[in-house]
Kinemage of the C-alpha trace (Angstrom):
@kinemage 1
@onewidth
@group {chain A} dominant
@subgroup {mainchain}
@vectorlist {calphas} color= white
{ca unk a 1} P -1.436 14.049 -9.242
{ca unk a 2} L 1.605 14.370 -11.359
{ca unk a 3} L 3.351 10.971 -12.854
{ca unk a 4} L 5.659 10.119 -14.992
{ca unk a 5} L 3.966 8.195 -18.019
{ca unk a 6} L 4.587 6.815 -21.736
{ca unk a 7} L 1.932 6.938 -24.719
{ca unk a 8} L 4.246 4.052 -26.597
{ca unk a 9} L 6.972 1.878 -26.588
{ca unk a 10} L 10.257 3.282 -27.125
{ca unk a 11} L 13.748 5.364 -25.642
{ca unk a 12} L 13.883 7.590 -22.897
{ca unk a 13} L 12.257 10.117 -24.832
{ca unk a 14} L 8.823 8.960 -24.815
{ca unk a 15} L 8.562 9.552 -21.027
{ca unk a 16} L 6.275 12.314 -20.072
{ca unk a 17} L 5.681 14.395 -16.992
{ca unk a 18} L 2.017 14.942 -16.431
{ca unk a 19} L -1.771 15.087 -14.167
{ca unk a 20} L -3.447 12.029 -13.908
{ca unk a 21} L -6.025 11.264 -12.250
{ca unk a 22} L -5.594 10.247 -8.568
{ca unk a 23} L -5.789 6.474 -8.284
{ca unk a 24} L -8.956 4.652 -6.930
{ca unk a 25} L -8.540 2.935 -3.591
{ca unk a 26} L -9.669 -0.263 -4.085
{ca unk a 27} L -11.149 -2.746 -0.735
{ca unk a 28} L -8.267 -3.872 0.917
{ca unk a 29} L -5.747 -0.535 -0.538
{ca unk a 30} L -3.744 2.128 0.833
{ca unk a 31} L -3.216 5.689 -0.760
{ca unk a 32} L 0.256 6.402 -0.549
{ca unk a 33} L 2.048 9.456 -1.153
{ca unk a 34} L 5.388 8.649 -2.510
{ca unk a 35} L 8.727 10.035 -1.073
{ca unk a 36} L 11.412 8.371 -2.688
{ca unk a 37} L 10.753 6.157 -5.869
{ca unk a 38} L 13.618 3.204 -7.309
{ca unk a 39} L 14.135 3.029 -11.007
{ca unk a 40} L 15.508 -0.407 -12.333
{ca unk a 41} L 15.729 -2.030 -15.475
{ca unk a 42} L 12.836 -3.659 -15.452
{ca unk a 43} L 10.824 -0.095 -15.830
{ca unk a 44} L 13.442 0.285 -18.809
{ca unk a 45} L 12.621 -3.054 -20.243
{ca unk a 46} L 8.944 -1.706 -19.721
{ca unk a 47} L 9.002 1.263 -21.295
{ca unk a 48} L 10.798 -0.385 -24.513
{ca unk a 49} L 7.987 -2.637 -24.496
{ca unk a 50} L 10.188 -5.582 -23.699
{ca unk a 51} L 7.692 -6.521 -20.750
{ca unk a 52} L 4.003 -6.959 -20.951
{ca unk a 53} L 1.894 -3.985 -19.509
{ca unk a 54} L -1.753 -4.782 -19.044
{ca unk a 55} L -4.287 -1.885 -19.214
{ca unk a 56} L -4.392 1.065 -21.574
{ca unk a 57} L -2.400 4.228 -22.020
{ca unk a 58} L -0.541 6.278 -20.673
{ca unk a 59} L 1.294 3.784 -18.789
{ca unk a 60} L 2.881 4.342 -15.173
{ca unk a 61} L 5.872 2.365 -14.686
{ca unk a 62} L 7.759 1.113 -11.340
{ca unk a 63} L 7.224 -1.426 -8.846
{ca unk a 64} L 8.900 -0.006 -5.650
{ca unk a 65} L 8.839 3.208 -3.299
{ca unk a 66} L 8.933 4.404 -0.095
{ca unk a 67} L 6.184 7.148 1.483
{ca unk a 68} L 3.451 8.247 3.686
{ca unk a 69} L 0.310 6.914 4.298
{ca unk a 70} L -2.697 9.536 3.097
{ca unk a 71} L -5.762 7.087 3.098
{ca unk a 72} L -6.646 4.089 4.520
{ca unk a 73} L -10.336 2.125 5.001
{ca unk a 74} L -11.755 1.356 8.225
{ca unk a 75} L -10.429 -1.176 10.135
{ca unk a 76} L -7.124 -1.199 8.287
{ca unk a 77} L -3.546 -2.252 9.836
{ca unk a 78} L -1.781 0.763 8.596
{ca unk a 79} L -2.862 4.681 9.836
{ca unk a 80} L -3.004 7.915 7.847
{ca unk a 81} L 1.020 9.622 8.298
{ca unk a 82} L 2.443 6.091 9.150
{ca unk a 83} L 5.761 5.696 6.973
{ca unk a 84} L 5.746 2.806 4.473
{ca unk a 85} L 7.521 1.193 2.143
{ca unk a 86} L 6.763 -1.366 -0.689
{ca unk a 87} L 8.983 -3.265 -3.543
{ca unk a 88} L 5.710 -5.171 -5.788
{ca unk a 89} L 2.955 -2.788 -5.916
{ca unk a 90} L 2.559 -1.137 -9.808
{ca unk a 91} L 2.419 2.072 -10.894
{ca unk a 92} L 4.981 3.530 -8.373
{ca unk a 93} L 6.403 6.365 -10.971
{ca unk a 94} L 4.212 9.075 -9.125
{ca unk a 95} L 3.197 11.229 -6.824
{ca unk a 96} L 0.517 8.934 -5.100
{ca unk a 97} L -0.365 5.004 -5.252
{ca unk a 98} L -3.062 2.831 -4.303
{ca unk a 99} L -0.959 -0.510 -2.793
{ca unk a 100} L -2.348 -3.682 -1.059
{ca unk a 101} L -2.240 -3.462 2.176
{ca unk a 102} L -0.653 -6.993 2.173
{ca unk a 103} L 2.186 -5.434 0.126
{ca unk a 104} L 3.047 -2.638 2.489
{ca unk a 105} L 6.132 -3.063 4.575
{ca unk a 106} L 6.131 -0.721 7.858
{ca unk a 107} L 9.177 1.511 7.827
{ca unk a 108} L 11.119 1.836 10.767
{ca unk a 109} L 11.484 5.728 11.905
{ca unk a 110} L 15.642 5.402 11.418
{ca unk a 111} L 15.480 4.011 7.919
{ca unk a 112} L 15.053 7.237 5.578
{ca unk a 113} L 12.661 7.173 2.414
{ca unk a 114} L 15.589 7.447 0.176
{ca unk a 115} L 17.657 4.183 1.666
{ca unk a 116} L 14.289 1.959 1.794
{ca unk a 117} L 13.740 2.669 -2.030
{ca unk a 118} L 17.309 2.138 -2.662
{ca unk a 119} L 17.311 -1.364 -0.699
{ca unk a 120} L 14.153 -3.170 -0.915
{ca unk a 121} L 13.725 -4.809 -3.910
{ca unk a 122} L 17.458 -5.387 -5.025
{ca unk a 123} L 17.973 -6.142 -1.195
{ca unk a 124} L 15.627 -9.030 -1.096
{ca unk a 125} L 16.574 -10.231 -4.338
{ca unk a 126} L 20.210 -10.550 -2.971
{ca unk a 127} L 18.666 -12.172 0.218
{ca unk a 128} L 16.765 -14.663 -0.858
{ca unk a 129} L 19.737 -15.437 -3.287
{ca unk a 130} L 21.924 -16.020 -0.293
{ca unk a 131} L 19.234 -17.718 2.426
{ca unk a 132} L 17.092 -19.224 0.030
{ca unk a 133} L 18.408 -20.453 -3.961
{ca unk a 134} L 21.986 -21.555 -2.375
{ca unk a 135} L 22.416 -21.288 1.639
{ca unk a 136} L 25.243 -19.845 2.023
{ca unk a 137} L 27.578 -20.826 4.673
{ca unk a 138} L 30.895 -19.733 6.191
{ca unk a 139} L 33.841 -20.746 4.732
{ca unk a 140} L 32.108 -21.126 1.060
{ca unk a 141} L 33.604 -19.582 -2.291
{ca unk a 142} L 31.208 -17.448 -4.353
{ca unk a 143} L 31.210 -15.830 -7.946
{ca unk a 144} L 29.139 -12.986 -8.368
{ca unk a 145} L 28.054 -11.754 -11.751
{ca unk a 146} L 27.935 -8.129 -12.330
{ca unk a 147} L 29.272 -7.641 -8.924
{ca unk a 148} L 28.660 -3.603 -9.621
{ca unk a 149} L 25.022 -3.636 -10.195
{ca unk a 150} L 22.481 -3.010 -7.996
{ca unk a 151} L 22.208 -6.412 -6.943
{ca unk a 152} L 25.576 -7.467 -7.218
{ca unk a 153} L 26.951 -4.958 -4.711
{ca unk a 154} L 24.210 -5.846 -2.437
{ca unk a 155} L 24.911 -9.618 -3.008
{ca unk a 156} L 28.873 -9.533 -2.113
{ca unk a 157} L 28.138 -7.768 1.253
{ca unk a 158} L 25.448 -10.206 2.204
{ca unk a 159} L 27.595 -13.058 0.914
{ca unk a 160} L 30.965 -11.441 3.043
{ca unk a 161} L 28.519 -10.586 6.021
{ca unk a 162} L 27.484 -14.774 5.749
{ca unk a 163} L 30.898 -15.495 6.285
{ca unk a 164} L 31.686 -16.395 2.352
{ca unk a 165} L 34.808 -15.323 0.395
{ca unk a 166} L 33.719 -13.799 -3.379
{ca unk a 167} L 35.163 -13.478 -6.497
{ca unk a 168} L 33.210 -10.665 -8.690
{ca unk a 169} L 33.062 -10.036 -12.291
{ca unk a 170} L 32.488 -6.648 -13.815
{ca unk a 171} L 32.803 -5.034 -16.782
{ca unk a 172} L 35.403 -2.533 -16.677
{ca unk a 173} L 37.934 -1.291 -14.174
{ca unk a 174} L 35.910 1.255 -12.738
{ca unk a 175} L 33.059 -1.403 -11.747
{ca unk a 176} L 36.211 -3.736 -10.341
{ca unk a 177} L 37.425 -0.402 -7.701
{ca unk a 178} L 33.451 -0.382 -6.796
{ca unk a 179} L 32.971 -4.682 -6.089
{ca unk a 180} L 36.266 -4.763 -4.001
{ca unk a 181} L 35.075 -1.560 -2.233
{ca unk a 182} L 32.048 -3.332 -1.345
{ca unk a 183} L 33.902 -6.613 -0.211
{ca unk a 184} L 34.626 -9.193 -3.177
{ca unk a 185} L 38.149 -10.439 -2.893
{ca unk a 186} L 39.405 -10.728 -6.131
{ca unk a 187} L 37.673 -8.982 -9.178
{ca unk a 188} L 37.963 -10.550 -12.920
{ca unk a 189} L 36.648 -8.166 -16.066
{ca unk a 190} L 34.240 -10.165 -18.562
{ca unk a 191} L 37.169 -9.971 -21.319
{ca unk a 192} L 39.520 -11.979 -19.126
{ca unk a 193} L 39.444 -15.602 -18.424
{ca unk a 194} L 36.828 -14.999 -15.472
{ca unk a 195} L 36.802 -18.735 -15.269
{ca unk a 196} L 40.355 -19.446 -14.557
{ca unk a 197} L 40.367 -17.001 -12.188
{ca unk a 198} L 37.422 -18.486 -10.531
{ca unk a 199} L 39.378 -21.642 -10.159
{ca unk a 200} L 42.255 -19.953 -8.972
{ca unk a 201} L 40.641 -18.250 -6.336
{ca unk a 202} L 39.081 -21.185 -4.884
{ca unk a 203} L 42.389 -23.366 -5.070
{ca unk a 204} L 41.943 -24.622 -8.211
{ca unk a 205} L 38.866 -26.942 -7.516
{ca unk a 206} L 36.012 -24.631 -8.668
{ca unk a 207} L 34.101 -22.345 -6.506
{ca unk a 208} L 30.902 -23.440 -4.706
{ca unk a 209} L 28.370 -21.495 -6.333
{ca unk a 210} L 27.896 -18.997 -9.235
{ca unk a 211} L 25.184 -16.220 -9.419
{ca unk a 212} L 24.662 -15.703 -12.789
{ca unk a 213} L 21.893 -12.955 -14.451
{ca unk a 214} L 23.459 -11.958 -17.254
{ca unk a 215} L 22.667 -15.213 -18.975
{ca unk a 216} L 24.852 -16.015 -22.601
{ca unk a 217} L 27.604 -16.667 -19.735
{ca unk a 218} L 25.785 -19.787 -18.174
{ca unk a 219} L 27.449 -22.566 -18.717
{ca unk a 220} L 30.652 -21.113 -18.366
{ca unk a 221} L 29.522 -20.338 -14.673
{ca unk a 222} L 29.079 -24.065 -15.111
{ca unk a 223} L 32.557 -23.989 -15.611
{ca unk a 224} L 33.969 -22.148 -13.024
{ca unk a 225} L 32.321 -24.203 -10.372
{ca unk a 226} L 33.804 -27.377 -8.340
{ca unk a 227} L 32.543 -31.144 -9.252
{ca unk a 228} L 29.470 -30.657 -7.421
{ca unk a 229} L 29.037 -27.045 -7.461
{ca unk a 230} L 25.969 -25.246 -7.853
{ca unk a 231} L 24.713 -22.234 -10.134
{ca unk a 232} L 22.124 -19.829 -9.944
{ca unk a 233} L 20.383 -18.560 -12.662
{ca unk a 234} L 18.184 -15.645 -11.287
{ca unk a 235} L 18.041 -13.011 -14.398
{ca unk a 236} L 19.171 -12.343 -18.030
{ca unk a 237} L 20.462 -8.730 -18.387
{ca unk a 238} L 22.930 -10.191 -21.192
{ca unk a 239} L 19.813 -11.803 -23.146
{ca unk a 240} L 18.664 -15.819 -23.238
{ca unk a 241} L 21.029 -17.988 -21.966
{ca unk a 242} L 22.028 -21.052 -23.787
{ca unk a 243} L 20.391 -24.561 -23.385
{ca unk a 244} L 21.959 -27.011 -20.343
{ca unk a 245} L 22.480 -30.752 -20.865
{ca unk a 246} L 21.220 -32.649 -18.337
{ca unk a 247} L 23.884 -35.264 -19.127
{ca unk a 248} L 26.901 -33.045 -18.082
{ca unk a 249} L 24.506 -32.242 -14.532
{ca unk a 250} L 25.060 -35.486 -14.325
{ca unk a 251} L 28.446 -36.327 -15.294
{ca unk a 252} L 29.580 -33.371 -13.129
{ca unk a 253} L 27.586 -33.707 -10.163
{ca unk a 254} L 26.858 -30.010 -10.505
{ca unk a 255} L 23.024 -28.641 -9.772
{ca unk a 256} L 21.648 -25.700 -11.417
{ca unk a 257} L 18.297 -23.766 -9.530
{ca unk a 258} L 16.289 -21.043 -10.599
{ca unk a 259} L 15.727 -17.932 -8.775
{ca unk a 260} L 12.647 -15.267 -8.883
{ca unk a 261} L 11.725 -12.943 -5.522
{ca unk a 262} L 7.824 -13.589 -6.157
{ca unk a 263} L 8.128 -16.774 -5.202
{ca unk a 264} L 9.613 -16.181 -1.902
{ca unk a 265} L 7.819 -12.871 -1.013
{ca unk a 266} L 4.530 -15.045 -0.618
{ca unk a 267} L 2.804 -13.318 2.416
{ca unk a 268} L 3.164 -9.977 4.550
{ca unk a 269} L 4.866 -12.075 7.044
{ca unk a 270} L 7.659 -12.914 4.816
{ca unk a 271} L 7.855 -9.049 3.506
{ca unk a 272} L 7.935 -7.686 6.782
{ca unk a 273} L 10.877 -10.087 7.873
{ca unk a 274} L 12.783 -10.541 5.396
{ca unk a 275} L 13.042 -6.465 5.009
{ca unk a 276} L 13.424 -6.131 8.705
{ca unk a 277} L 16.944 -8.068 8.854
{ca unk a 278} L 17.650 -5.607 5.590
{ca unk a 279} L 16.583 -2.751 7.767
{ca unk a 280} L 19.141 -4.218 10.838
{ca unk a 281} L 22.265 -4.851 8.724
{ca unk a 282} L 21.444 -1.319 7.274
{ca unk a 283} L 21.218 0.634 10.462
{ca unk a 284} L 24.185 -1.241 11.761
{ca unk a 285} L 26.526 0.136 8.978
{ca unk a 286} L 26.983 -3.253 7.504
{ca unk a 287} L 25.033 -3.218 4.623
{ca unk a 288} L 25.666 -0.564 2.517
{ca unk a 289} L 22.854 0.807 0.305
{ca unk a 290} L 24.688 3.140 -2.526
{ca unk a 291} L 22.251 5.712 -4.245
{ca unk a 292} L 24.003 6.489 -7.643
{ca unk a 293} L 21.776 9.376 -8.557
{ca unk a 294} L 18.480 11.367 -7.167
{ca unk a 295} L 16.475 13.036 -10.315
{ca unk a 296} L 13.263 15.290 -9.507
{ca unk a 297} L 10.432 13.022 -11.245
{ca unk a 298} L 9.699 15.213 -13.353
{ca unk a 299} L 13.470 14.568 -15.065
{ca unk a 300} L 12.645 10.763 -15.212
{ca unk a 301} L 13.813 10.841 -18.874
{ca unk a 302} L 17.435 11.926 -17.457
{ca unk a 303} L 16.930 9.121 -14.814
{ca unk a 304} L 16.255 6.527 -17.734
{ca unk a 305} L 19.091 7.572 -19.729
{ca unk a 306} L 21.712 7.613 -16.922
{ca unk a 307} L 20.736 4.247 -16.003
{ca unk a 308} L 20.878 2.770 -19.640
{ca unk a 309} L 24.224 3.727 -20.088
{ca unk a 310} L 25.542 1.166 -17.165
{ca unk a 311} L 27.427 4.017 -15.757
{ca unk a 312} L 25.412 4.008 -12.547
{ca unk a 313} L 26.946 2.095 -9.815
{ca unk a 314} L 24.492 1.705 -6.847
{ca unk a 315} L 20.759 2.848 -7.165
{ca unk a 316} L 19.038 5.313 -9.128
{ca unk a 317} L 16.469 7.106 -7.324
{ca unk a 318} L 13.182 9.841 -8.343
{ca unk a 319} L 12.037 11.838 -5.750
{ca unk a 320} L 8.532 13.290 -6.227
């Protein structure tokens, strides 16, 4: 089969298009045969050597793709040609992959390859943000870091379709146009007082909740929420954030919970739901699942570099 692999650590540069060997099916695996494949940051932070990688090289990054079924073992839930999907399963970056069956999440014959790899991962991350870290309800004010990224854009539609009214934060104009296209009221840039106009949106008093995963700008989400507000800390794109005193949780009333989608994704039950009321908003036109780019994977490199540069809004895809 033909992947896209790295020797050692380093830029875009180091990625290579080449034959492996197929991958064993192991008791209780699937051979898929990928379709559509989503590149996010954390293959980046991979490939830098940012993130641990167990096993030897040449290392096949991603964790999420969408494809057909090519081998199963006997007596298994899924059948060869079935369409499937899968956000958690290693080694996605080529042509074929051997995922857990318990992984695999049955695709739905109106939801195309290319908008299931665009969706699931960044899709469930914004979910579980919404149902799970802070239930959201109607009538609730919500900052959104990064309201341009993958997950941000997903987050403000799932937040607007929940009946909440959002304030984003982006980094340039451009990223602003793209968050108020996808439903945030109000849009601050990262060199503005974001947290004044936070307060301001919300009438002054803070708004309920902050989703912050960009990190250094923690406890000013602190700031920008209401006497018992809550913020979410579910990723650090910006780099560590800073220490919280316990003593102004206190003082302020205000709660701070931390997010990760492995800990909600905790059987094939829960995968299989959870992506099936993606799947519904999706098909229903409200959920909107941008695809910034499609690259052959064989150009992964290209893919890599377009995504580093933060000029991608919406997902990047390869395509086998």
């Amino acid at each position: 089969m033909k992947a896209l692999c790295f020797d050692h650590f380093g830029g875009a540069d180091v990625l290579r298009y080449r034959d492996l060997p197929d991958p064993s099916r192991l008791p209780g695996d699937v051979l898929v045969r990928t379709r559509a494949i989503g590149l996010n940051f954390a293959d980046i932070y991979r490939r830098r050597g940012n993130y641990h990688l167990s096993g030897k090289p040449p290392y096949v990054a991603g964790y999420e793709a969408a494809g057909e079924v090519v081998e199963v073992a006997a007596g298994s839930a899924f059948c060869i040609g079935q369409r499937v999907a899968f956000a958690d399963s290693p080694h996605a970056n080529a042509e074929l992959i051997a995922v857990p069956q318990d992984r695999l999440i049955p695709l739905p014959d109106d939801i195309a390859f290319d908008t299931a790899a665009a969706l699931l991962l960044q899709g469930l991350t914004a979910q579980y943000l919404c149902r799970d870290s802070h239930p959201l309800r109607a009538g609730e004010t919500v900052l959104v870091h990064a309201a341009a990224g993958g997950v941000g854009l997903l987050l403000v539609q799932i937040a607007k379709l929940l009946g909440a009214r959002v304030i984003g934060i982006t980094s340039s104009a451009r990223k602003r146009e793209a968050a108020l296209r996808a439903g945030a009221e109000a849009v601050a840039l990262y060199d503005e007082d974001w947290t004044a106009a936070a307060r301001e949106f919300s009438g002054q008093t803070g708004v309920d909740v902050a989703y912050d995963a960009v990190g250094p700008t923690l406890l000013r989400s602190f700031e920008a929420v209401r006497t018992g507000g809550h913020v979410v800390f579910y990723g650090m794109a910006g780099g560590n954030p800073p220490s919280v005193d316990p003593r102004m949780l206190m003082d302020t009333s205000k709660s701070l919970t931390g997010g990760d989608l492995w800990n909600v994704l905790t059987s094939p039950a829960e995968r299989r739901a959870r992506s099936a009321e993606l799947f519904e908003w999706a098909r229903g036109g409200r959920l909107h699942v941008a695809v910034a780019g499609r690259y052959p994977l064989a150009d992964g490199a290209l893919a890599h570099a377009f995504l580093e540069s933060r000029n991608a809004l919406g997902k990047v895809l390869l395509i086998p």
